[in-house]
ZAMARGU-4260 file (C-alpha; in steps of 0.2 Angstrom, whole numbers, plus 5000, padded with zeros to 4 digits):
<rodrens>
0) 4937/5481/5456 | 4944/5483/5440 | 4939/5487/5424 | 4948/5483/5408 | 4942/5486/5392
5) 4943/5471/5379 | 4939/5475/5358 | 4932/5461/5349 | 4926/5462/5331 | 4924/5480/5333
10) 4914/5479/5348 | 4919/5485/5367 | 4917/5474/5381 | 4921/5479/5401 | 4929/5465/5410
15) 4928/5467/5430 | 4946/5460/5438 | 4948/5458/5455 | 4963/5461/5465 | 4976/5478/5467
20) 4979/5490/5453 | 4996/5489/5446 | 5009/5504/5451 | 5006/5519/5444 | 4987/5514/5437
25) 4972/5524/5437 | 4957/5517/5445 | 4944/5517/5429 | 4926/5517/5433 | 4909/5518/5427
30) 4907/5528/5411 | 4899/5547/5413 | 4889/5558/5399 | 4895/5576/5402 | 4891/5591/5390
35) 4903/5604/5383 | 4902/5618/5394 | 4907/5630/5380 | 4909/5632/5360 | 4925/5626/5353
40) 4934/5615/5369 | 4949/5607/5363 | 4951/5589/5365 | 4969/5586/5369 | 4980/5571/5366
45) 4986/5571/5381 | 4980/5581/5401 | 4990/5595/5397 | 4989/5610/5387 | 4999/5610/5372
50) 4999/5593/5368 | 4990/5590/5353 | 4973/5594/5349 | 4963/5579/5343 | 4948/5589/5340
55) 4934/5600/5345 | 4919/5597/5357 | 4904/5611/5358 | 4890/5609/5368 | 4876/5598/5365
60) 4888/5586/5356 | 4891/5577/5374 | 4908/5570/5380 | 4906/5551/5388 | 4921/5550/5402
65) 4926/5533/5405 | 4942/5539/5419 | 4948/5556/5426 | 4965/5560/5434 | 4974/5575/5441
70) 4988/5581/5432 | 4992/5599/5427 | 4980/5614/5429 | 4973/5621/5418 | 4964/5639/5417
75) 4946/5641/5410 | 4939/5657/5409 | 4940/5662/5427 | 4942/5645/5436 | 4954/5634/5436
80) 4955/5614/5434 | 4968/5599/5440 | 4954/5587/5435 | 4955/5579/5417 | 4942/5568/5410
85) 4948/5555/5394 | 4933/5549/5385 | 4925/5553/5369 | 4915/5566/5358 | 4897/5557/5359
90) 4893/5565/5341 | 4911/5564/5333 | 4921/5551/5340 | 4933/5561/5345 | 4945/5554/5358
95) 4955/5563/5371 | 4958/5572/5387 | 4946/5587/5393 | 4949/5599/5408 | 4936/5596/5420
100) 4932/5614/5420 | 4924/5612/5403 | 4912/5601/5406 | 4893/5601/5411 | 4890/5588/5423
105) 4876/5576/5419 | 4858/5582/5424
</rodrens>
């Protein structure tokens, strides 16, 4: 199944759809609340380093993920992630990709 996202007067509705994806799209799925795993994680643009940097997350601000994908690693402290997350700051607003490495996971 499916999941598109339809905006209406400002508010967000998921509509299922059936049938295969589309080449080259990304299975989205049930939205997650992470935590920031450290003061100051960038939220980038886009799932690379170096792209540009929409804004901050720290923790206790949460990050609500609504897909992941795999794209380039990216170094954390000492561990290493190929797992992006693109959601949003819970506190800001903020939208954007996060490496997987710098997030909590959901108690």
């Amino acid at each position: 199944m499916r999941i598109r996202r339809v905006t209406t007067a400002g508010l967000l509705t998921l509509v299922a759809l059936s049938g295969p994806l589309p080449a080259g799209a990304t299975q989205a799925r049930a939205r997650i609340i992470y935590d920031f795993a450290a003061q100051g994680v960038v939220i980038w643009s886009e799932p690379r380093a170096g792209s540009d940097r929409n804004g901050l997350g720290h923790p206790g601000q949460g990050f609500e993920s609504y897909r992941s994908e795999e794209h380039e690693p990216y170094r954390c402290d000492r561990f290493e992630s190929t797992l992006w997350h693109h959601g949003f700051n819970a506190t800001t607003g903020v939208i954007g990709w996060v490496p997987a490495c710098h997030l909590a996971d959901p108690d």
